[in-house]
DSSP file (Angstrom, degrees, kcal/mol; ACC not computed):
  #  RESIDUE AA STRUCTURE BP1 BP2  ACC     N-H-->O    O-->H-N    N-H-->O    O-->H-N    TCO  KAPPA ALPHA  PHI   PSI    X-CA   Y-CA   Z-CA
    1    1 A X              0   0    0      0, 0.0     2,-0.4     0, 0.0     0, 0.0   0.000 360.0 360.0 360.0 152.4   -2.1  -51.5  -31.8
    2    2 A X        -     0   0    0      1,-0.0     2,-0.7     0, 0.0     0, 0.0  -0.660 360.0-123.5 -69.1 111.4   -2.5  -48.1  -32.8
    3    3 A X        -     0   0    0     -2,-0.4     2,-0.1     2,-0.0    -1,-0.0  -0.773  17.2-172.9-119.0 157.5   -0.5  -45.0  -32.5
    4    4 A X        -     0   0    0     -2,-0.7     2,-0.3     2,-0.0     0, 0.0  -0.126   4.4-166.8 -86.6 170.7   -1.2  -41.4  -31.1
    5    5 A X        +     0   0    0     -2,-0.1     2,-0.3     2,-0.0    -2,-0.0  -0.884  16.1 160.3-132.1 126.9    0.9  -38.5  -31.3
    6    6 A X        -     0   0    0     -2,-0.3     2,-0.3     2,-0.0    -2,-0.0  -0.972  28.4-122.8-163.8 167.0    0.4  -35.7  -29.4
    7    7 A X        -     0   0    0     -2,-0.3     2,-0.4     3,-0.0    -2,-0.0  -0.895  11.2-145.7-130.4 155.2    2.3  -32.4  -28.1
    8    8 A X        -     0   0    0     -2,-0.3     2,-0.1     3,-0.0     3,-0.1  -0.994  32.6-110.1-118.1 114.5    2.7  -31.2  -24.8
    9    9 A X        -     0   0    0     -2,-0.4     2,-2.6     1,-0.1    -2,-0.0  -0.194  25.2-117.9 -57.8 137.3    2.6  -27.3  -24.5
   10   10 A X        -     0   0    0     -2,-0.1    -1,-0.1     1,-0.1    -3,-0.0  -0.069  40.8-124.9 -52.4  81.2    5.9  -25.5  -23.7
   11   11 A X        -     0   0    0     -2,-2.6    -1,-0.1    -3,-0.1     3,-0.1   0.035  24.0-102.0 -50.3 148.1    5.0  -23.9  -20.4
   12   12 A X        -     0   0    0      1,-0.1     2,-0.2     3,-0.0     3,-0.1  -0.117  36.3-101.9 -68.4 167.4    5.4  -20.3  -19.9
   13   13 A X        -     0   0    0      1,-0.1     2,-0.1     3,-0.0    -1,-0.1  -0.514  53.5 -96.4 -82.1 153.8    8.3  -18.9  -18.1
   14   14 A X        -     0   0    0     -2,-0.2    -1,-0.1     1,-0.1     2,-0.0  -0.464  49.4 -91.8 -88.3 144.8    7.0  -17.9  -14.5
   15   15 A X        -     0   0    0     -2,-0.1     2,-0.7     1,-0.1    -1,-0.1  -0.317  36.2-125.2 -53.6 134.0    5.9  -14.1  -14.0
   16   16 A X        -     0   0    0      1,-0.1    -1,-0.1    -3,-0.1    -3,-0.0  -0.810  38.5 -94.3 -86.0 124.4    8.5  -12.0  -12.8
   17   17 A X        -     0   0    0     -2,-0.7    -1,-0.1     1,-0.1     0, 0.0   0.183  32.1-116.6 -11.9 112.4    7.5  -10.1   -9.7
   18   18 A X        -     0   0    0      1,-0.1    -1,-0.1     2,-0.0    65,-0.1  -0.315  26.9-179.8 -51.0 139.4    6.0   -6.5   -9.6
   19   19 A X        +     0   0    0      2,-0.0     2,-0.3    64,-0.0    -1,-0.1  -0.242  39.1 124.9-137.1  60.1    8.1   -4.2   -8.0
   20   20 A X  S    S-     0   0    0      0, 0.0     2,-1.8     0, 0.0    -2,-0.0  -0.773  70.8-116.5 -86.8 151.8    5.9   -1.5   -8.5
   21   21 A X    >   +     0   0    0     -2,-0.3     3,-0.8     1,-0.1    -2,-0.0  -0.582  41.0 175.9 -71.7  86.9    4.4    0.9   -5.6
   22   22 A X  T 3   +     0   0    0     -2,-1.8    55,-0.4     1,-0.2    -1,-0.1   0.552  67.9  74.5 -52.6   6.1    0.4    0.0   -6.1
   23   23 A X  T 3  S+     0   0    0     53,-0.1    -1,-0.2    54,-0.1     2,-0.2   0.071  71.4  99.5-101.9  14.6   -0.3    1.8   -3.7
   24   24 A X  S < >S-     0   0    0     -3,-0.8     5,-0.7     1,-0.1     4,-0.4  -0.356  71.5-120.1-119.2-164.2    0.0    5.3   -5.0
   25   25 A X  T   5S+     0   0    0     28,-2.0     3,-0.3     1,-0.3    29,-0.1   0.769 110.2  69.6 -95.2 -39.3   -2.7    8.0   -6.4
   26   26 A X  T   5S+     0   0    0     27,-0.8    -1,-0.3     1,-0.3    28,-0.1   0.601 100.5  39.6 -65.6  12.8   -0.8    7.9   -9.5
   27   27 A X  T   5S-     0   0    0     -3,-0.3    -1,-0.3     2,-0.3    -2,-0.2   0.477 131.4 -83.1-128.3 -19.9   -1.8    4.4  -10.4
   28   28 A X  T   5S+     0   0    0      1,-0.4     2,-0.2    -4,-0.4    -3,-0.2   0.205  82.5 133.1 133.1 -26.0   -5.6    4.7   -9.2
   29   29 A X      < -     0   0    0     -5,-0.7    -1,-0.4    24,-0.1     2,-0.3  -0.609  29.8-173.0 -87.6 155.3   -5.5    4.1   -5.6
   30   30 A X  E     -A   75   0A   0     45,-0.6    45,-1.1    -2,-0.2     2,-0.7  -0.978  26.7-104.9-149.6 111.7   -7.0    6.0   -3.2
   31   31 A X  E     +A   74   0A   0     -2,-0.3    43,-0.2    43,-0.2     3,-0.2  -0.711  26.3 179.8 -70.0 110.3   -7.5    6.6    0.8
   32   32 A X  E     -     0   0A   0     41,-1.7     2,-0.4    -2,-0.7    -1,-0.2   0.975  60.5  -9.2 -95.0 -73.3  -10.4    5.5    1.8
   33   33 A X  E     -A   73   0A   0     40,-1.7    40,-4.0    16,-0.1    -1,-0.3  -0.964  49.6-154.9-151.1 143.8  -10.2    6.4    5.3
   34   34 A X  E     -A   72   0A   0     -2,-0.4    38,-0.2    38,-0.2     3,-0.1  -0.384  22.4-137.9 -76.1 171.2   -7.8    7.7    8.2
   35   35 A X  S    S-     0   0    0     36,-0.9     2,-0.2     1,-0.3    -1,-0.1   0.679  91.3 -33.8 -67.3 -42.6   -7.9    7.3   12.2
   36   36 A X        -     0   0    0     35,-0.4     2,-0.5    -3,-0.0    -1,-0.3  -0.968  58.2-118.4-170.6 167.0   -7.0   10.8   12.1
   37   37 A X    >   -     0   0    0      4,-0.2     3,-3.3    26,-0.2    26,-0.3  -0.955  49.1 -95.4-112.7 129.6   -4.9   13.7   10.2
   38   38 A X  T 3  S+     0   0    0     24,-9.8     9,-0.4    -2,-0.5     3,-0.2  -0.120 111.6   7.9 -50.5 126.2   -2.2   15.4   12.0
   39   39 A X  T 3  S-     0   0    0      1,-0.1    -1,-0.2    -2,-0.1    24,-0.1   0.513 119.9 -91.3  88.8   1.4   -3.5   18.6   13.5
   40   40 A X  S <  S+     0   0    0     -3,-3.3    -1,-0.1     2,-0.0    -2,-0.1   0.825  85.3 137.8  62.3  37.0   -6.9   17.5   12.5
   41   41 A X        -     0   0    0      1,-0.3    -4,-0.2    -3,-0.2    23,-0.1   0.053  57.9 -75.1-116.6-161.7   -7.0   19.0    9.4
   42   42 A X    >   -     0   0    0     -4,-0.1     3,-1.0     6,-0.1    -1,-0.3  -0.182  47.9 -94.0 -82.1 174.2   -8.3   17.5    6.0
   43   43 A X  T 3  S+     0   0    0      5,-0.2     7,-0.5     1,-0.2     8,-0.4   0.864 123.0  51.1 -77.7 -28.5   -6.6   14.7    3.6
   44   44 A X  T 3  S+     0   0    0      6,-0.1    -1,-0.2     5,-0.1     2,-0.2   0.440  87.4 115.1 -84.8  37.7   -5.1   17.1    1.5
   45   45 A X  S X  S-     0   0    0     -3,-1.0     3,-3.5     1,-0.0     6,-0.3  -0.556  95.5 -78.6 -94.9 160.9   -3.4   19.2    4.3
   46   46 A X  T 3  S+     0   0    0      1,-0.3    14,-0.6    -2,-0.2    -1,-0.0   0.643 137.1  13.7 -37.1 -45.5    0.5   19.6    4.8
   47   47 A X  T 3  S+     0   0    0     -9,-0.4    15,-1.8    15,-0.1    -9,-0.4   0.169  94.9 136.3-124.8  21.2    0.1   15.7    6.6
   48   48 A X  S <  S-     0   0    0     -3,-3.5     3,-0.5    13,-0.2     4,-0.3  -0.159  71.1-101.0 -50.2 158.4   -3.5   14.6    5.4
   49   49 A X  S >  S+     0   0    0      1,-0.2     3,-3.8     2,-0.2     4,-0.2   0.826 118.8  74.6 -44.1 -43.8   -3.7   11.0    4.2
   50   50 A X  G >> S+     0   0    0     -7,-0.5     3,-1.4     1,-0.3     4,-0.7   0.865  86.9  68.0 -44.4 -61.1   -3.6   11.9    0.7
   51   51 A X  G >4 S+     0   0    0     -3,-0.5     3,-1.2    -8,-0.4     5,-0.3   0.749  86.1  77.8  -9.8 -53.7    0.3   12.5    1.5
   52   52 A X  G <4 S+     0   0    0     -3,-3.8    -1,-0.3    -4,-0.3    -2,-0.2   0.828 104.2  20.9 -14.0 -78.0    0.4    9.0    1.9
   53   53 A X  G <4 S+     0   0    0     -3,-1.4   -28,-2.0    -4,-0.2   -27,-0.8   0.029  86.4 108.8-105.4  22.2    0.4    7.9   -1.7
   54   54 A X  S << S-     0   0    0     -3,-1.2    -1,-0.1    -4,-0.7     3,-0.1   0.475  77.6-131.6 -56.7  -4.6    1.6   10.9   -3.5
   55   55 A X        +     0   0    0     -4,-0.3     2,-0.3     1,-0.1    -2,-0.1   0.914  65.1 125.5  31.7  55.4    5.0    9.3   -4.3
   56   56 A X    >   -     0   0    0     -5,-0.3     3,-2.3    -4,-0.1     2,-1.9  -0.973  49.9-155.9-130.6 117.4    7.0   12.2   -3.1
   57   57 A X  T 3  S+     0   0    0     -2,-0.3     3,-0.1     1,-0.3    -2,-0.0  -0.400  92.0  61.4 -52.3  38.7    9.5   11.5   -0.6
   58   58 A X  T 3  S+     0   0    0     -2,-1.9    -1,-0.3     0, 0.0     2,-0.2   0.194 100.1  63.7-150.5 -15.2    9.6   14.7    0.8
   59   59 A X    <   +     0   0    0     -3,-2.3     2,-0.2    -8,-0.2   -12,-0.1  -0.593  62.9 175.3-113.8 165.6    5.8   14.5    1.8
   60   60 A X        -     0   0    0    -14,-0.6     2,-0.5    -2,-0.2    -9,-0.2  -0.922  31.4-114.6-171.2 150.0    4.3   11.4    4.8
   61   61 A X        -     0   0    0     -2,-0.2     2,-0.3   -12,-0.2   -13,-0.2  -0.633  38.8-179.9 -64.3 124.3    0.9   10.8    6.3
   62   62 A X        -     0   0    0    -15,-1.8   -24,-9.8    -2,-0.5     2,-0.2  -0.947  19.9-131.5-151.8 150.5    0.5   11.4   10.2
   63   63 A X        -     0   0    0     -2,-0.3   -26,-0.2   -26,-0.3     2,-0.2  -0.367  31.6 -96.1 -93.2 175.5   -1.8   11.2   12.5
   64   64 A X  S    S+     0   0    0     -2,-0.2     3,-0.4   -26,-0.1     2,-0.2  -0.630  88.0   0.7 -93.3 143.2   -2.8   13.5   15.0
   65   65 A X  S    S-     0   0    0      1,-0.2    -2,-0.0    -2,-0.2   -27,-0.0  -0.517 122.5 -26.2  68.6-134.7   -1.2   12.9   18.8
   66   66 A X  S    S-     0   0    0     -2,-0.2    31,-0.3     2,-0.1    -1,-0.2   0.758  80.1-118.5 -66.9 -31.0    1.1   10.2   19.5
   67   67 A X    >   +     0   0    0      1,-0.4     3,-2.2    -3,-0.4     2,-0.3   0.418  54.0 152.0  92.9   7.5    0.1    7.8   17.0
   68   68 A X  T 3  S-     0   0    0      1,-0.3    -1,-0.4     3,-0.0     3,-0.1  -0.628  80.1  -2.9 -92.9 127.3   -1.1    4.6   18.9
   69   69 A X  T 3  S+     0   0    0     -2,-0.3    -1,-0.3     1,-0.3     2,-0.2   0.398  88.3 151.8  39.8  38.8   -3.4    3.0   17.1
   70   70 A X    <   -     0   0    0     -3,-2.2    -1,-0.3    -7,-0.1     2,-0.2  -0.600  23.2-170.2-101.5 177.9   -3.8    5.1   14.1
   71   71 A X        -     0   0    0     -2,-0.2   -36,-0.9    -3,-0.1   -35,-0.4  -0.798  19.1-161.5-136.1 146.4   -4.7    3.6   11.2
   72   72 A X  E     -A   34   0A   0    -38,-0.2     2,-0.7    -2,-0.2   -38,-0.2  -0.575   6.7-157.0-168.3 131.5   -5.2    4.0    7.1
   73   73 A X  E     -A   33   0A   0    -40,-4.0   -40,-1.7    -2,-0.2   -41,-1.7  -0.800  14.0-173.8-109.7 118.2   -7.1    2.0    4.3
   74   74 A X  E     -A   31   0A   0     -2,-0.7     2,-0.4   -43,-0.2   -43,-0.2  -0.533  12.2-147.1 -89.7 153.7   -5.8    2.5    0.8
   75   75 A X  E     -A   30   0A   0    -45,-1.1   -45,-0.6    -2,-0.2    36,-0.0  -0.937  12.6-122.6-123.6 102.2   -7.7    1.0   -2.1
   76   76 A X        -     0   0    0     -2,-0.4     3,-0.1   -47,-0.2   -46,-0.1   0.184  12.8-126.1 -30.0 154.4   -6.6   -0.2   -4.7
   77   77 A X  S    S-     0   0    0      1,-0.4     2,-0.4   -55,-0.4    34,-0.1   0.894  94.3 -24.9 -85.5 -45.5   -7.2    0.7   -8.5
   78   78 A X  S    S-     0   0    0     32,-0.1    -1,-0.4    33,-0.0    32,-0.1  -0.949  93.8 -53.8-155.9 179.0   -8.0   -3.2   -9.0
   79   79 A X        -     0   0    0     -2,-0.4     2,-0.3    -3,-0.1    29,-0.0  -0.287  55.5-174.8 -74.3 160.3   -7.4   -6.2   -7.7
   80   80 A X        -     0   0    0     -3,-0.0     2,-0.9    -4,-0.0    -1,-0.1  -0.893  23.3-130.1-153.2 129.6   -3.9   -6.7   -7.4
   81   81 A X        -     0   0    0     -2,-0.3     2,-0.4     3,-0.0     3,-0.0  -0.966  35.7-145.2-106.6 124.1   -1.8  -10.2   -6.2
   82   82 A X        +     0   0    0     -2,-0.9     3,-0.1     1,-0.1    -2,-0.0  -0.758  35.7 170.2-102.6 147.6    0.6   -9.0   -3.7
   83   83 A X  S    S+     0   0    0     -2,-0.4    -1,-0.1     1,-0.3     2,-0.1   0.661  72.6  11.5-102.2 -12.8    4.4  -10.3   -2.9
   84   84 A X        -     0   0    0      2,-0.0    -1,-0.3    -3,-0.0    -3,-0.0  -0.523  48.1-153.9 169.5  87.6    5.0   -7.8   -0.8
   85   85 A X        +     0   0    0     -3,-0.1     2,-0.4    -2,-0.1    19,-0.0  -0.155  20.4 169.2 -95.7 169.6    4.6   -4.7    1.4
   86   86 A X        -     0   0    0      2,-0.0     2,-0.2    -2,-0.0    -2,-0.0  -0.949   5.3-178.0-152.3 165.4    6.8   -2.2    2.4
   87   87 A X        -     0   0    0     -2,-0.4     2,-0.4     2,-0.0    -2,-0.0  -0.596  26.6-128.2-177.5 151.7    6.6    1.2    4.1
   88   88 A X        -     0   0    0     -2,-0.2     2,-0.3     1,-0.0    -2,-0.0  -0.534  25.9-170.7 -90.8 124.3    8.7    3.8    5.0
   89   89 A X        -     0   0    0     -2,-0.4     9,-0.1   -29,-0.0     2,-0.1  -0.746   4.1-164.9-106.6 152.4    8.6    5.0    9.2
   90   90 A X        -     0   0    0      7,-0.4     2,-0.3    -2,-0.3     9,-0.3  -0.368   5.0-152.1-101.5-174.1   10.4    8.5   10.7
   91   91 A X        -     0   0    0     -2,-0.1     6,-0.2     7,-0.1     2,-0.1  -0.876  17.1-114.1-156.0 156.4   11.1    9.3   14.2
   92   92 A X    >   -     0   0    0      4,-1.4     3,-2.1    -2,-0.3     6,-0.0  -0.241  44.0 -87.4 -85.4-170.5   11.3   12.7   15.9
   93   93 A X  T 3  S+     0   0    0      1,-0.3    -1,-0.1    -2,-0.1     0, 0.0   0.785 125.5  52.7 -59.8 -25.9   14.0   14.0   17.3
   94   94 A X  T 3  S-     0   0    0      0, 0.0    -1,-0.3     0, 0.0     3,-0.1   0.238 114.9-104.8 -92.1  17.1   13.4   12.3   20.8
   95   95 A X  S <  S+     0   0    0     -3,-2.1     3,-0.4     1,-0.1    -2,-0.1   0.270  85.7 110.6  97.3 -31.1   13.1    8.9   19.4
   96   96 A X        +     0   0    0      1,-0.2    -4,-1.4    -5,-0.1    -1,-0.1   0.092  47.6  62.6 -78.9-161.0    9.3    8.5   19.6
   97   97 A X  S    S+     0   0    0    -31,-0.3    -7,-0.4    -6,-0.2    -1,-0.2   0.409  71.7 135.6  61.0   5.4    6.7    8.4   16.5
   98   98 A X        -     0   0    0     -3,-0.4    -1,-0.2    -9,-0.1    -7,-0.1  -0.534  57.3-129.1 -82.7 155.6    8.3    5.0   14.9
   99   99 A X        +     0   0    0     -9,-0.3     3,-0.1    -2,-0.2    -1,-0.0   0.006  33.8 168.8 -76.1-161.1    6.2    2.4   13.7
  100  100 A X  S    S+     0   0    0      1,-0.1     2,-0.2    -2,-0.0    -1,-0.1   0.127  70.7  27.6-177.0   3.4    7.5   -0.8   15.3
  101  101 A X        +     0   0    0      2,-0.0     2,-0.3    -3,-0.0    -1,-0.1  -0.781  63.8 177.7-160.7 137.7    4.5   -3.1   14.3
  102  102 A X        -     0   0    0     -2,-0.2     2,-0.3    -3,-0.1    -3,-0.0  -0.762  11.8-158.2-146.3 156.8    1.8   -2.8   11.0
  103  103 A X        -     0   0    0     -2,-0.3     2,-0.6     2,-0.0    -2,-0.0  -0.957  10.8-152.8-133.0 158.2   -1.0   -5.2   10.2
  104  104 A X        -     0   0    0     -2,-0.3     2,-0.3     2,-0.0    -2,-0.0  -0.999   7.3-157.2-136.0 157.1   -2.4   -5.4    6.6
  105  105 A X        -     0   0    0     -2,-0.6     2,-0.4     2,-0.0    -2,-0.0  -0.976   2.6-153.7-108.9 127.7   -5.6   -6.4    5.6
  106  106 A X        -     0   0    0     -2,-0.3     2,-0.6     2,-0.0    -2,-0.0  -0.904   4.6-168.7-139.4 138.8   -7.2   -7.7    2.7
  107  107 A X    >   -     0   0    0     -2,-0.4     3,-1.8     1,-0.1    -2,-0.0  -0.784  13.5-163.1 -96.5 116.8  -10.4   -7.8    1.1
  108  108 A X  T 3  S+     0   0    0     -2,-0.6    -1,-0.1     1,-0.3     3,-0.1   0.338  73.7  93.6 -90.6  22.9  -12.0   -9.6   -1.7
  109  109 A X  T 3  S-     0   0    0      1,-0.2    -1,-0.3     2,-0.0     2,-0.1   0.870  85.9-139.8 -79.8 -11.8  -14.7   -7.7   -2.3
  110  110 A X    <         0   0    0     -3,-1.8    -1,-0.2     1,-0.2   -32,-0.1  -0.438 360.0 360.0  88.9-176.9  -12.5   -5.7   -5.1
  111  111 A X              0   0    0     -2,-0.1    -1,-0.2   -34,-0.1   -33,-0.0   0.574 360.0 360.0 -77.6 360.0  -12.5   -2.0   -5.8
């Protein structure tokens, strides 16, 4: 009988996990749309969306009144696989205004 030889490739080492924000203006992404801006005022105003993804901890999105059911869709620079979401919530002074539930959504249509 005859013999083969052959190689088996060395498989790559597994990707390490992004732990980048993708989500910011500086990478490409973009707020597509609010529920509302606090005070009603545009997205670049003192709490306009844009605030969102500015990656300045000193800045934050809010919407205008209590905050029940507001809402906001970032877009991505490109498609993306995500491991992981994160985001940061405040409260006033009486307690109210925390997040205490988020939903995310995703779409395949791309950017």
């Amino acid at each position: 009988s005859a013999t083969a030889e052959f190689v088996t490739p060395v498989p790559a080492p597994p990707a390490a996990p992004c732990e980048s924000n993708l989500a910011l203006a500086g990478l490409g992404a973009r707020v597509e749309s609010v529920s509302s801006n606090w005070g009603n005022l545009g997205m670049s105003s003192a709490f306009g969306g844009s605030k969102a993804i500015d990656d300045r901890q000193t800045t934050a999105w809010s919407s205008n009144g209590d905050g029940n059911g507001a809402s906001i869709t970032i877009r991505l620079a490109e498609k993306s696989h995500i491991v992981a979401v994160g985001m940061h919530s405040r409260s006033m002074g009486d307690g109210t205004s925390r997040i205490q539930e988020y939903k995310v959504y995703a779409d395949r249509a791309g950017p």
